[in-house]
NUVOLUM-232265 format. One record per residue: residue in one letter; x, y, z of N, C-alpha, C in turn. Coordinates in steps of 0.1 Angstrom, whole numbers, plus 5000, padded with zeros to 4 digits. Layout:
<recs>
REC resn  n_X  n_Y  n_Z ca_X ca_Y ca_Z  c_X  c_Y  c_Z
REC    A    X    Y    Z    X    Y    Z    X    Y    Z
...
</recs>
This chain:
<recs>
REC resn  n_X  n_Y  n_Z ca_X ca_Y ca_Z  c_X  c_Y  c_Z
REC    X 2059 0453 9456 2060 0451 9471 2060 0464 9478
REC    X 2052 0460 9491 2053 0476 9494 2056 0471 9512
REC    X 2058 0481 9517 2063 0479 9536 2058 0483 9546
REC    X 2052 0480 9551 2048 0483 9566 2057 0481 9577
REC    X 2065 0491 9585 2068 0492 9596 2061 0495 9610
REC    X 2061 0485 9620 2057 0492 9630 2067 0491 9639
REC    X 2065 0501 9652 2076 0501 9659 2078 0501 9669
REC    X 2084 0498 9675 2079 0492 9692 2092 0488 9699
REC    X 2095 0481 9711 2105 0475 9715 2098 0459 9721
REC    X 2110 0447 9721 2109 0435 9719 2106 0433 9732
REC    X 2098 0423 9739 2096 0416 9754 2085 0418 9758
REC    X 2080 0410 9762 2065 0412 9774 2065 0427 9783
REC    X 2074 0429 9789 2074 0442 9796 2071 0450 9788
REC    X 2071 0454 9776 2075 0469 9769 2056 0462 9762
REC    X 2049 0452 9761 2041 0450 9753 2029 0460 9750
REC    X 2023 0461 9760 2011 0470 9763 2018 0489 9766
REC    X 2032 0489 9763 2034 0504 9766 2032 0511 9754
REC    X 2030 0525 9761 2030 0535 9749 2035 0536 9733
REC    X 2047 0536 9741 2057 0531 9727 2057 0520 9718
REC    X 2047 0513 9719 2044 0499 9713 2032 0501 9704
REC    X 2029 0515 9702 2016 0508 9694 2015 0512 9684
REC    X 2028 0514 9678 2031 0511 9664 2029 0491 9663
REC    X 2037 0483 9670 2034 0471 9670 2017 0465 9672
REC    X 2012 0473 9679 1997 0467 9683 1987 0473 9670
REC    X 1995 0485 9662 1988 0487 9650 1987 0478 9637
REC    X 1997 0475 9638 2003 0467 9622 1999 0452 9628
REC    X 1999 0448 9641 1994 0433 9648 1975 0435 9645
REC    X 1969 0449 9649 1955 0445 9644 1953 0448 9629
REC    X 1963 0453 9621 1962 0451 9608 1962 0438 9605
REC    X 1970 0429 9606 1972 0416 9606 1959 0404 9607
REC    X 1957 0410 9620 1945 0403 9628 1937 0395 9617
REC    X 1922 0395 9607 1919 0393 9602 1926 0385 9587
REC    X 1940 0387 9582 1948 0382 9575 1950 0370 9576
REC    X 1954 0364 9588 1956 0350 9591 1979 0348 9589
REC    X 1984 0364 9590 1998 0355 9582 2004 0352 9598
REC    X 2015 0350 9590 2025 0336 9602 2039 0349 9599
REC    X 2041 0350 9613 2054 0353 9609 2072 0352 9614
REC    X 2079 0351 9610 2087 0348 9614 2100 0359 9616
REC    X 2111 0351 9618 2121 0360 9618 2133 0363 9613
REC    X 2136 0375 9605 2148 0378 9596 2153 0392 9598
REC    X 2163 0397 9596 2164 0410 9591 2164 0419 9604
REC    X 2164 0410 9621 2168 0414 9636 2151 0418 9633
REC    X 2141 0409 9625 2126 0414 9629 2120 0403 9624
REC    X 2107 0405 9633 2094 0399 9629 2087 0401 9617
REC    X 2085 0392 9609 2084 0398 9593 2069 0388 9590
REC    X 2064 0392 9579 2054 0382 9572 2048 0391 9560
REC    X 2045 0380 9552 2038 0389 9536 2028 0384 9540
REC    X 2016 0399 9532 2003 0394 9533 1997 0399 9523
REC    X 1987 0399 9520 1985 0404 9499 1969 0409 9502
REC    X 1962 0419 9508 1953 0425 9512 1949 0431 9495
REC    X 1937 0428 9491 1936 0433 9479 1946 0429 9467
REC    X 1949 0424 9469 1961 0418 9458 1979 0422 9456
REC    X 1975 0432 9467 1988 0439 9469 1999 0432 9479
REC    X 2012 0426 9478 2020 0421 9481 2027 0432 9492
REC    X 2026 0431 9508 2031 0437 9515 2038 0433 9525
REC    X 2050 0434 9526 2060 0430 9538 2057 0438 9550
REC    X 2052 0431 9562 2053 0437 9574 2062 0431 9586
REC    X 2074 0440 9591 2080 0442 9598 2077 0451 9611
REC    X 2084 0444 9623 2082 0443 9635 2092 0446 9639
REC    X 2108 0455 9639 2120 0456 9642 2123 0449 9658
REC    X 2132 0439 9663 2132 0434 9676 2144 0438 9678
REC    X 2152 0455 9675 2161 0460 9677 2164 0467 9689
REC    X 2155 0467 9695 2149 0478 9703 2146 0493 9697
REC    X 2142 0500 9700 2139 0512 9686 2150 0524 9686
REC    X 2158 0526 9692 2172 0532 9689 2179 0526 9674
REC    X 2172 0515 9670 2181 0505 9662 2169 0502 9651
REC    X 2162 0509 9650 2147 0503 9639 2152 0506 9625
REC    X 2161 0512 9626 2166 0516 9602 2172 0500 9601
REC    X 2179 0492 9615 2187 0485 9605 2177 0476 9601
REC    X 2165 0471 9607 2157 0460 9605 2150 0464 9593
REC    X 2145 0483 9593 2140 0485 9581 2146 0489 9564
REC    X 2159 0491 9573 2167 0490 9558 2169 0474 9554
REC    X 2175 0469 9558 2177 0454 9555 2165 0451 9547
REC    X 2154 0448 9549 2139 0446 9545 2136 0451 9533
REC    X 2141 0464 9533 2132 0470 9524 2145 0467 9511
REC    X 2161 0472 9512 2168 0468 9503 2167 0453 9497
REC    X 2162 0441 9502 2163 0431 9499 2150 0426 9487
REC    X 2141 0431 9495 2127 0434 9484 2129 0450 9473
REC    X 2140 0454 9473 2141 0467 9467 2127 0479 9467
REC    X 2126 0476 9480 2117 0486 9479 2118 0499 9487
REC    X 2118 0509 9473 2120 0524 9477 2113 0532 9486
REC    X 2118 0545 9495 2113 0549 9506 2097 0552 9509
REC    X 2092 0557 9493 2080 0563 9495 2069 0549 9493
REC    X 2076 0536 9496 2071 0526 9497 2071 0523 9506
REC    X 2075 0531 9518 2079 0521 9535 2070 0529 9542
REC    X 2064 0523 9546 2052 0536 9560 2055 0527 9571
REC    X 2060 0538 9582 2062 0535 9592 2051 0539 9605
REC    X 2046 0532 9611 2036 0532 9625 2046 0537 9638
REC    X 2038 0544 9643 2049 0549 9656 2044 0557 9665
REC    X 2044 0556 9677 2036 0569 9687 2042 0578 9686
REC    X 2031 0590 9685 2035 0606 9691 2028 0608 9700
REC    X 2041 0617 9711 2035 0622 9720 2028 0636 9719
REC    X 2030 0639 9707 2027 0651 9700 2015 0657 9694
REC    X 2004 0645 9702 1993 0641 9695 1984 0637 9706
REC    X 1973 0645 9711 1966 0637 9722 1963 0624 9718
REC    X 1961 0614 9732 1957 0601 9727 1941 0598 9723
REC    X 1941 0594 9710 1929 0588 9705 1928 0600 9687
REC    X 1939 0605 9687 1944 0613 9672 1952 0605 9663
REC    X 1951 0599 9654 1961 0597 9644 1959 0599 9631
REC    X 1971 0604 9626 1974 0620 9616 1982 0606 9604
REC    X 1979 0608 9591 1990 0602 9584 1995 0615 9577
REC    X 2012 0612 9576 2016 0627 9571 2029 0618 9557
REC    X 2036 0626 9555 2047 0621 9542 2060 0632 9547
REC    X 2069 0622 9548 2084 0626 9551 2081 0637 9560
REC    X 2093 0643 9564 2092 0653 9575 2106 0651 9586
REC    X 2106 0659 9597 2114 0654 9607 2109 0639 9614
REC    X 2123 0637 9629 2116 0630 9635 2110 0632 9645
REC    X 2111 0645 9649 2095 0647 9658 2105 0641 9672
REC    X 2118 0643 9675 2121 0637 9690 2120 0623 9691
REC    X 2117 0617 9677 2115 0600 9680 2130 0591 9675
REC    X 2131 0587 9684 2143 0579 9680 2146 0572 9672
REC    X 2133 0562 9672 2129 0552 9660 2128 0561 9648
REC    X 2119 0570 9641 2122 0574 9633 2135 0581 9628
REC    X 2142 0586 9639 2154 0593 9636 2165 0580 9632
REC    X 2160 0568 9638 2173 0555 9633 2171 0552 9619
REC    X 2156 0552 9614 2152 0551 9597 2157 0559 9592
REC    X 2155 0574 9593 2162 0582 9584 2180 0582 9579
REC    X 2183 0582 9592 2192 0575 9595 2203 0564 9589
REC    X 2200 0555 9585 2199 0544 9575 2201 0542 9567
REC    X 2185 0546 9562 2177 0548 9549 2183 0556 9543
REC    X 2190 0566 9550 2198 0583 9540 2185 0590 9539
REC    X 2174 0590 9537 2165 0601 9536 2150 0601 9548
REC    X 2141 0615 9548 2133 0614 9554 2119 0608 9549
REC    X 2119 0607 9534 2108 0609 9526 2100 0593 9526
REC    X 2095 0590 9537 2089 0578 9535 2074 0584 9544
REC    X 2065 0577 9542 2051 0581 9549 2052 0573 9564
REC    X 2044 0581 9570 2042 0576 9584 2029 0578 9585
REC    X 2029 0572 9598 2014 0569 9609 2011 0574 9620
REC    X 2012 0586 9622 2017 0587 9638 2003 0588 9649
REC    X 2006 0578 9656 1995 0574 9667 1996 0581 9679
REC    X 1986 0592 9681 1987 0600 9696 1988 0588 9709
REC    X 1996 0593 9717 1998 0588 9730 1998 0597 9739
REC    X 1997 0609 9736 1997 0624 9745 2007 0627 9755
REC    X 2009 0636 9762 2018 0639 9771 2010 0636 9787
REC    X 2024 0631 9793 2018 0633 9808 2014 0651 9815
REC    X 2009 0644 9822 2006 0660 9829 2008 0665 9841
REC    X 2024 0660 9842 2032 0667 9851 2039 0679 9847
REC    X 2043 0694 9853 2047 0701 9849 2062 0702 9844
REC    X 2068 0690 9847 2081 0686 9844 2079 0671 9840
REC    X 2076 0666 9825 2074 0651 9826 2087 0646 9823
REC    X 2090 0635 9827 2096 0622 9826 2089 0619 9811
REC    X 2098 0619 9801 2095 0615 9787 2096 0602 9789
REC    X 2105 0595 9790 2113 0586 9789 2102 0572 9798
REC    X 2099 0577 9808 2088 0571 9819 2072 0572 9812
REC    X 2074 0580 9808 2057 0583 9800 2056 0568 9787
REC    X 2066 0576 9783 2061 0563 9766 2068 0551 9765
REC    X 2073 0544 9782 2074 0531 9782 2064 0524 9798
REC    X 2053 0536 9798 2041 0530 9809 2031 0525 9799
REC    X 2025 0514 9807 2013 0513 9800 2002 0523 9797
REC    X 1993 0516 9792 1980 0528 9790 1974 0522 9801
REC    X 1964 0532 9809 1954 0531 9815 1941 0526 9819
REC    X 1938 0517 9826 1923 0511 9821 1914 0518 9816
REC    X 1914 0531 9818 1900 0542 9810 1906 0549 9801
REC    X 1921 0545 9793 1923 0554 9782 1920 0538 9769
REC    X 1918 0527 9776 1917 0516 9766 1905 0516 9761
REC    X 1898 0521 9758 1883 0526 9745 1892 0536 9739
REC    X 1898 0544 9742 1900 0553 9734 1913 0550 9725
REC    X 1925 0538 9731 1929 0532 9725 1926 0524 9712
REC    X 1915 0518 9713 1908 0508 9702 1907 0516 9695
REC    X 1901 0525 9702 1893 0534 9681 1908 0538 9677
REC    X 1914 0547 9688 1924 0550 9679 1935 0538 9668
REC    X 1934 0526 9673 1940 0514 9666 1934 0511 9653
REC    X 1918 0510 9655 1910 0510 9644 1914 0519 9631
REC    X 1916 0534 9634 1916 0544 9626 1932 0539 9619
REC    X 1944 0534 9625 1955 0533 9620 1951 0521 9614
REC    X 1946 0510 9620 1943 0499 9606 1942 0505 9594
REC    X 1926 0514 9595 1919 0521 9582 1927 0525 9578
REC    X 1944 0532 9582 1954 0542 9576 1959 0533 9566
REC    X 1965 0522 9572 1972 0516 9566 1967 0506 9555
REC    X 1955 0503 9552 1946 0494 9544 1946 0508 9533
REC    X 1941 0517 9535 1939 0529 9524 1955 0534 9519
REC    X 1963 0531 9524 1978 0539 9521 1979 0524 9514
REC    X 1981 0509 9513 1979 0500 9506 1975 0501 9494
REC    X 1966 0508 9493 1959 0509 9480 1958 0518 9471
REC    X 1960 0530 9482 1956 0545 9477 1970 0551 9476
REC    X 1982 0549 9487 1989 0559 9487 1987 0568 9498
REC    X 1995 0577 9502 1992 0590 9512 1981 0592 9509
REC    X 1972 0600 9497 1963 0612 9497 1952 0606 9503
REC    X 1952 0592 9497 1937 0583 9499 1938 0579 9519
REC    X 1950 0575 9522 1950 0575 9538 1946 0584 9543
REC    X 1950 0601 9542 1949 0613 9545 1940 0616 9545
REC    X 1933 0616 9532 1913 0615 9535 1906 0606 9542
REC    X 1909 0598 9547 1903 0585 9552 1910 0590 9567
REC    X 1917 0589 9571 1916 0597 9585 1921 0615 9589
REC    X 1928 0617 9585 1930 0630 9588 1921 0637 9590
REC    X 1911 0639 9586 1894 0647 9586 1887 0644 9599
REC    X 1891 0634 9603 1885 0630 9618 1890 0634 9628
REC    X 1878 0643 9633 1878 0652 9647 1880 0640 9658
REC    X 1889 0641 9668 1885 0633 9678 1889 0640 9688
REC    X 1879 0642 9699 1877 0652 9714 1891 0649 9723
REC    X 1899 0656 9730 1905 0650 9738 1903 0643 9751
REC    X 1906 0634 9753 1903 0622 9761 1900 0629 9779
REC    X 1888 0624 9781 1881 0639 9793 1893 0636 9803
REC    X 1898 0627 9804 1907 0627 9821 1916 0633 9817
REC    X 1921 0636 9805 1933 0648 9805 1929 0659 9795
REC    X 1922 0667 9797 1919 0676 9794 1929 0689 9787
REC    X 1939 0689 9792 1948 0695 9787 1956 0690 9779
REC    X 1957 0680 9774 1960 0677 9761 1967 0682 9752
REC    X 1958 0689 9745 1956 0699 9734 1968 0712 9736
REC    X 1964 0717 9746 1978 0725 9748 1991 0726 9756
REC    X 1992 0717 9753 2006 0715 9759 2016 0720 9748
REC    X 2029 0720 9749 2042 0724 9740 2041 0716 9728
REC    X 2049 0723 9718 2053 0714 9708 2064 0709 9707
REC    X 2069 0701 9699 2079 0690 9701 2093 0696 9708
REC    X 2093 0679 9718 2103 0682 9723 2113 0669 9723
REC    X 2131 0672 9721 2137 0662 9720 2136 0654 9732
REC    X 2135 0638 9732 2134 0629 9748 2148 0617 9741
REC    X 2153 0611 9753 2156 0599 9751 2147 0587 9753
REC    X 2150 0578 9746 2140 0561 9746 2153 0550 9751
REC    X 2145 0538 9748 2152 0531 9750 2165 0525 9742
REC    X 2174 0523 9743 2190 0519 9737 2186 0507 9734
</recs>
């Protein structure tokens, strides 16, 4: 058994925000699957066997201050160990339409990831991390940024980028890190022309999210 996390916060309001597309990643993984899912573990859960491989996917409806308990619970119950759990999750750290798969690490200012480690006791699980980029105010509102929607002209650049995290997580299914890594990491993608600056902005910085 193996785990897919994505991560997001619960309600129609938060659906289409930034911070949600960890959920809109692991929902168009889904897509073609056909599974049903229900609720256990304070999440949205369903098995789906892609290739023959038996995978729990969770949806945490903790709000994401609170995402280790839905992912611990899950994963201890199926005993399935860290470098089994890949977690989906936006970075702002990442212009939007970049997604990087990496293996254990910090959490990058992300709350949700900082609740798994958290939890879990360790950092060492793979992730997904889906650019959402920084605003481009010279003082941004973190907190305002990655619970707005996306933009009507950043949604093409959304898709592909969704696409590419499906392809992450189908290839980490089967392959593991190295095989996801090759299968996207290698992919150039331009920064998105209406924000141009992008690319250089700061590197990580701590924000609060939602409680």
């Amino acid at each position: 058994m193996k785990l897919v996390c994505g991560l997001g916060n619960p309600g129609a309001c938060y659906a289409r925000t930034r911070h949600n597309v960890g959920f809109m990643a692991v929902e168009a993984f889904v897509g073609p699957l056909s599974a049903v899912f229900g609720e256990r573990w304070q999440a949205r859960t369903a098995i789906v066997s892609p290739g023959g491989v038996d995978v729990l996917l969770v949806l945490p409806q903790t709000f994401m201050n609170l995402s280790g308990l839905a992912v611990d619970a899950a994963a201890r119950f199926f005993s399935v160990e860290p470098i089994d759990v890949l977690v989906v999750h936006d970075d702002v750290d990442l212009p939007l339409g970049r997604v990087q798969v990496k293996m254990g690490g910090g959490d990058g200012g992300h709350n949700g990831i900082r609740s798994i480690i958290e939890v879990m006791g360790t950092p060492d699980f793979p992730r997904i991390r889906v650019g959402v980029g920084r605003p481009d105010d010279a003082e941004p509102d973190m907190v305002n940024h990655v619970l707005s929607p996306f933009r009507t002209e950043e949604l093409s650049v959304l898709d592909e980028a969704l696409k590419q995290a499906v392809e992450g997580i189908r290839e980490w299914v089967v392959g593991g890190v190295p095989k996801a890594q090759n299968r996207v990491n290698r992919r150039v993608r331009p920064a998105k022309p209406s924000c141009p600056g992008d690319e250089s902005h700061p590197g990580p910085q701590d924000r609060k999210e939602v409680e």
